[in-house]
N, C-alpha and C positions, 0 to 999 in steps of 0.2 A: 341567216336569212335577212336580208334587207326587205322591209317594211316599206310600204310603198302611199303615200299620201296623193292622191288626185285632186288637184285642182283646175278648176274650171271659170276662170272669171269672167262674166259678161261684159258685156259693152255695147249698146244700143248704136251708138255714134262710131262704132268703129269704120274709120275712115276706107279702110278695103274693100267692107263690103259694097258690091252694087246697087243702087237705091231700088230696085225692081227686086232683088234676094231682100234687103232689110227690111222692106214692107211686108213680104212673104211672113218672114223670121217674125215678126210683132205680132203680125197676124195671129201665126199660129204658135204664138210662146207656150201657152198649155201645153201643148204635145211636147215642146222641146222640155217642159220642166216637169212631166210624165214619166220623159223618157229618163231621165236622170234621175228623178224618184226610183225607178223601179228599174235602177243598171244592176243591182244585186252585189255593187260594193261602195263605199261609205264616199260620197261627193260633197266637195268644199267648191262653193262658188262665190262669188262677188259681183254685186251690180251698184252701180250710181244710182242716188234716188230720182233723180230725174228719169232713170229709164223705167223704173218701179213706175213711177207718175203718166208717163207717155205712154203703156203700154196696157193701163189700166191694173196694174198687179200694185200688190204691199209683198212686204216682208214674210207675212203669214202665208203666203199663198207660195211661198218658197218651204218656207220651213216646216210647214205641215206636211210634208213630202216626205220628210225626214233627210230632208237637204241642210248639209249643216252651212251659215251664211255668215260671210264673215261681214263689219264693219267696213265703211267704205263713206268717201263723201257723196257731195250732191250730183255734182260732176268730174268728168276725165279730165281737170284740169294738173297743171304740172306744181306742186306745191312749195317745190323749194324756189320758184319763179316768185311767185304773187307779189310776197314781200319787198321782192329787191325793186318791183314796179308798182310798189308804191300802195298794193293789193290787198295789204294784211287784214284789213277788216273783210275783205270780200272773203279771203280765205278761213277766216273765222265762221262766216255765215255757210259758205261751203261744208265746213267740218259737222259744225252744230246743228244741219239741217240734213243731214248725211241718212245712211241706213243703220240701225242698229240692226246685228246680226243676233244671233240666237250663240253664239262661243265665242270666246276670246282671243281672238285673232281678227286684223285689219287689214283693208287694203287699201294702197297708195298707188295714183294711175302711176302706171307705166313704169311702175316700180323706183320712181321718183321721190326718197324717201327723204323729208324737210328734215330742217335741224331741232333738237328736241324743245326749244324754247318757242317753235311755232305749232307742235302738236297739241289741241287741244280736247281733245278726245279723252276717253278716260285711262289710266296709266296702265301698265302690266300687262300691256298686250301684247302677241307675237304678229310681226309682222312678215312679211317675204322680200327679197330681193333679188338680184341673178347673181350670178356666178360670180359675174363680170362687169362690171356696172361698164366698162366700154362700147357694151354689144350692140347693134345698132337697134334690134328691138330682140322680141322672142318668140316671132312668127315665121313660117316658111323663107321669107324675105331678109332675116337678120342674119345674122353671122359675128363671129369673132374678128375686132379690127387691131389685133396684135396682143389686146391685155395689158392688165397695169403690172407694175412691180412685183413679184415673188414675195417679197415680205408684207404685202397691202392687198393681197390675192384670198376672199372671205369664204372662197371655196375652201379652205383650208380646215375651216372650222365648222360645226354643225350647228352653231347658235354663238352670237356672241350680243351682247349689251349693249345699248344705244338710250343713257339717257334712262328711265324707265321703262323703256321697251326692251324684248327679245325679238333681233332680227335672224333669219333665219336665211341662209342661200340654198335657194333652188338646184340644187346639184344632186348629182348619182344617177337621173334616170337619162341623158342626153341621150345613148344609144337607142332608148326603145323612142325621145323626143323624133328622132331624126326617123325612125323606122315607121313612124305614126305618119308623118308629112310622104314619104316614098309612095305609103299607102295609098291613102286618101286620093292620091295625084292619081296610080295606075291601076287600083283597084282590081287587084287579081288576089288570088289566094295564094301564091307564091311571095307576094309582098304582106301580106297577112299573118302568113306563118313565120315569118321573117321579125313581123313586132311581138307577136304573141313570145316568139324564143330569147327575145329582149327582157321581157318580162321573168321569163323561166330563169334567165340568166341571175335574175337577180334572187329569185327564189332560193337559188343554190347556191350564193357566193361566199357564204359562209361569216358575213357582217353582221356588227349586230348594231344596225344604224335606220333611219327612217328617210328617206330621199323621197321627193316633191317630184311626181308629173305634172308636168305643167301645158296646160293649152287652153287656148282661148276657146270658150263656149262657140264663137263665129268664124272657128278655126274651118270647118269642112264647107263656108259660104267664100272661102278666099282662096283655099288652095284644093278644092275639091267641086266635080259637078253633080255630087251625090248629097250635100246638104245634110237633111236629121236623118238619115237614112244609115252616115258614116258614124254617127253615137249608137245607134241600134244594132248597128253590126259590132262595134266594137265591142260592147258589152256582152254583146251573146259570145265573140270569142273567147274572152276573160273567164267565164260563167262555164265556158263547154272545156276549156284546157283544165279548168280547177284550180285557179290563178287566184280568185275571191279572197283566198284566205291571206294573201301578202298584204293588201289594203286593207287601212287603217282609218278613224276616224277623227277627224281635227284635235278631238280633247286626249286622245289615245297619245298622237302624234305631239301635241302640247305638252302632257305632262315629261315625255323623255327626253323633248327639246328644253324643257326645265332644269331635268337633272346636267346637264348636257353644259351649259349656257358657261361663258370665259366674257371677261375683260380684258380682251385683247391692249398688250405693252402700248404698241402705239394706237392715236385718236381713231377713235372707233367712226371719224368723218373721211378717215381716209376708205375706206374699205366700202362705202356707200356714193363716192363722188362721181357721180351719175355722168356720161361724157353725150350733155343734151345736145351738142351741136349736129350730132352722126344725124338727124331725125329730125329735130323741132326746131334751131334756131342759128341754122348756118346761113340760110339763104336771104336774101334784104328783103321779098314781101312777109319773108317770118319777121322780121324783126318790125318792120314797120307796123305791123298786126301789132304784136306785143308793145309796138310804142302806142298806137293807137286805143291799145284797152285800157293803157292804164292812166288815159283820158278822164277816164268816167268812173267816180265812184257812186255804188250803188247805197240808197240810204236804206230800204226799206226791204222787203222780203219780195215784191213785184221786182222789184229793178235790180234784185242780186238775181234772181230766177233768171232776167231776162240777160244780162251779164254771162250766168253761163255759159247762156251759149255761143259765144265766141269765145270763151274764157278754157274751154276745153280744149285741151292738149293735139285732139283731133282734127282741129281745123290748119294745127300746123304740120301735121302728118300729111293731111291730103295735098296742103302746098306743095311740100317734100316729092310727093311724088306724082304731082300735077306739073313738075317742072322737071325733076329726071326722068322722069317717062314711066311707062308702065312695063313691068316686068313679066316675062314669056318662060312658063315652064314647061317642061314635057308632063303627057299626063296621056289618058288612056284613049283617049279619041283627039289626039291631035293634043293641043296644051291648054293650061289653064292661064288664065291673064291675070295677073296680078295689079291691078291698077290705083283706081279712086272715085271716092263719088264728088264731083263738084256740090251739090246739093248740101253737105256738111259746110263747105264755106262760104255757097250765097245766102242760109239761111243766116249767117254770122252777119255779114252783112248787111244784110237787108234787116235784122232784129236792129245793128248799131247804128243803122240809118234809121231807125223805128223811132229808137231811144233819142236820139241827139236832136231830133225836129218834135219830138212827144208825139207822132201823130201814127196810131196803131193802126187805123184802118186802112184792111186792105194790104198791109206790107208785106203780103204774100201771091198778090196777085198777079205778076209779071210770070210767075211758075206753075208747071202744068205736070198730070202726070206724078209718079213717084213720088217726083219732088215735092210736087204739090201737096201731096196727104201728108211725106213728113213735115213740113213747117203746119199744118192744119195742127198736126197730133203738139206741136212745140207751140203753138196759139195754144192748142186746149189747159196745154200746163203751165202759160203763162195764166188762164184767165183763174185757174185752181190757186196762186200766189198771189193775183190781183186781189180773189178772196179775203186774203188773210192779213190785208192790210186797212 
């Protein structure tokens, strides 16, 4: 029986969601972190502390749940970036103002895993990574763009060493991955029993291995019009098949990624080398961005706060797809739109136009709407860091 690990990582700024669903999603985070409390099998999630801070939540209010939480910095920014632009203290302050989790596992946005000389976090942790580090993400919208090498392919293995760390690739559950998104899209019980038998599949398959589901907590706000409704159904099917008992809980899943764990022959950078261009930094208003951030070093805990928010990975997603266009799926009343919120990269803006003339007032008032409460909520956690300086 393969052992089945659920992960659910957040993302406040995830660049898909709509800004009229993301205000919703904040709104009512309690319920969505309710409804994962009490799925009735053992959830690993991960949030940035900025979204903890904007959303009014800590840590505790996660983990009191009995949500196990892993590690994670301040922001979705991309980490093996920072340094090479000149960012490395900014990434510093990221790291060391980050979320401490309640178990020994971390996350790194977008599964952008830095080189061990720029990890500053505390050592021995297990981290995650894809299959495929070519893939263009790991949402309804990504896909496989041919793959690296056969000998540098980290699906191969179920932990291998990185430095002090154990990375760990997300592989084994892609069938029920892909049976989950069919769902969500046409919400029938024909496509239901279709994921649920994904799962049964692995119940029986006679391994004796622990494999990572993976999906984005703001996964049913991007490819579904059913929202927290699609975790509450999901979990009552899990619960009603008798499925509970294959999921596992982070330190469960930890200690036999321990016993597990190789020093792959060759550089364990090969099997990690992330191919950011598919996504963040093909297009020249991505690069101009990234040339522009790293403009500005921030001294003090106000002005790295304010730093991230351009500084996050998400502002060059929404470029990404504010310039290929928005994506059209089928889905149960016509399609789902796969698009972008602009609001993620005028509040970038408009904070680095905040930053570079000092004058805060007001740099949110040209935006009305949606928009508007988000950059109010990113004011309110700049003024919580103004605080502390």
């Amino acid at each position: 029986m393969s052992r089945v690990l659920f992960f659910a990582p957040g993302n406040l700024f995830h660049s898909n969601v709509p800004a009229k669903l993301r205000r919703v999603y904040a709104t009512d985070i309690v319920k969505w972190l309710d409804t994962f409390g009490s799925a009735g099998i053992p959830v690993t999630t991960s949030y940035q502390a900025i979204d903890l801070v904007m959303m009014g939540l800590t840590s505790g209010d996660i983990t009191r749940r009995g949500i196990d939480l892993l590690h994670a910095p301040f922001n979705h920014a991309l980490f093996s970036l920072l340094p090479i632009f000149g960012l490395r203290d900014h990434a510093l302050w990221l790291q060391q103002n980050g979320v401490v989790g309640n178990v020994a596992g971390e996350f790194w946005p977008e599964f952008d895993i830095p080189t061990p000389s720029t990890m500053v976090l505390a050592p021995s942790r297990i981290t995650f990574s894809l299959p495929d580090p070519n893939m263009v993400s790991y949402s309804e919208t990504g896909g496989d763009l041919g793959g690296f090498r056969p000998e540098t392919a980290i699906s191969h293995y179920q932990a291998i060493r990185y430095g002090d760390r154990i990375v760990v690739p997300m592989v084994g559950a892609e069938a029920a991955q892909k049976a989950f998104f069919k769902w969500q899209r046409f919400w029938s019980q024909e496509a239901l029993d279709e994921l649920i038998l994904e799962f049964a599949k692995l119940a029986n398959d006679g391994f004796d291995r622990t494999v990572v589901f993976f999906m984005d907590v703001e996964a049913p706000l991007v490819g579904s019009r059913h929202g927290l409704e699609v975790w509450q159904r999901f979990f009552a099917a899990i619960k009603s098949a008798g499925l509970e008992r294959i999921f596992v809980s982070f330190n469960d899943a930890a200690r036999r990624w321990r016993e597990a764990v190789v020093r792959p022959k060759v550089s364990a950078e090969h099997f990690l080398a992330r191919n950011l261009g598919v996504k963040w930094t093909a297009l020249h208003p991505q690069l101009r961005h990234l040339v522009n951030s790293a403009k500005v070093h921030p001294v003090n805990s106000f002005q790295h706060a304010a730093a991230a928010l351009w500084t996050t990975s998400d502002v060059l997603s929404a470029m990404d797809r504010q310039i290929k266009g928005d994506i059209h799926l089928d889905a149960d009343e016509g399609e789902v739109v796969v698009g972008h919120d602009p609001t993620i990269i005028s509040v970038a803006g408009l904070v680095m136009q905040a930053f570079n003339r000092w004058q805060w007032d007001g740099w949110y008032s040209q935006l009305s709407g949606d928009a508007e409460w988000f950059a109010r909520r990113c004011h309110y956690m700049l003024q919580v860091y103004e605080e502390l300086c």
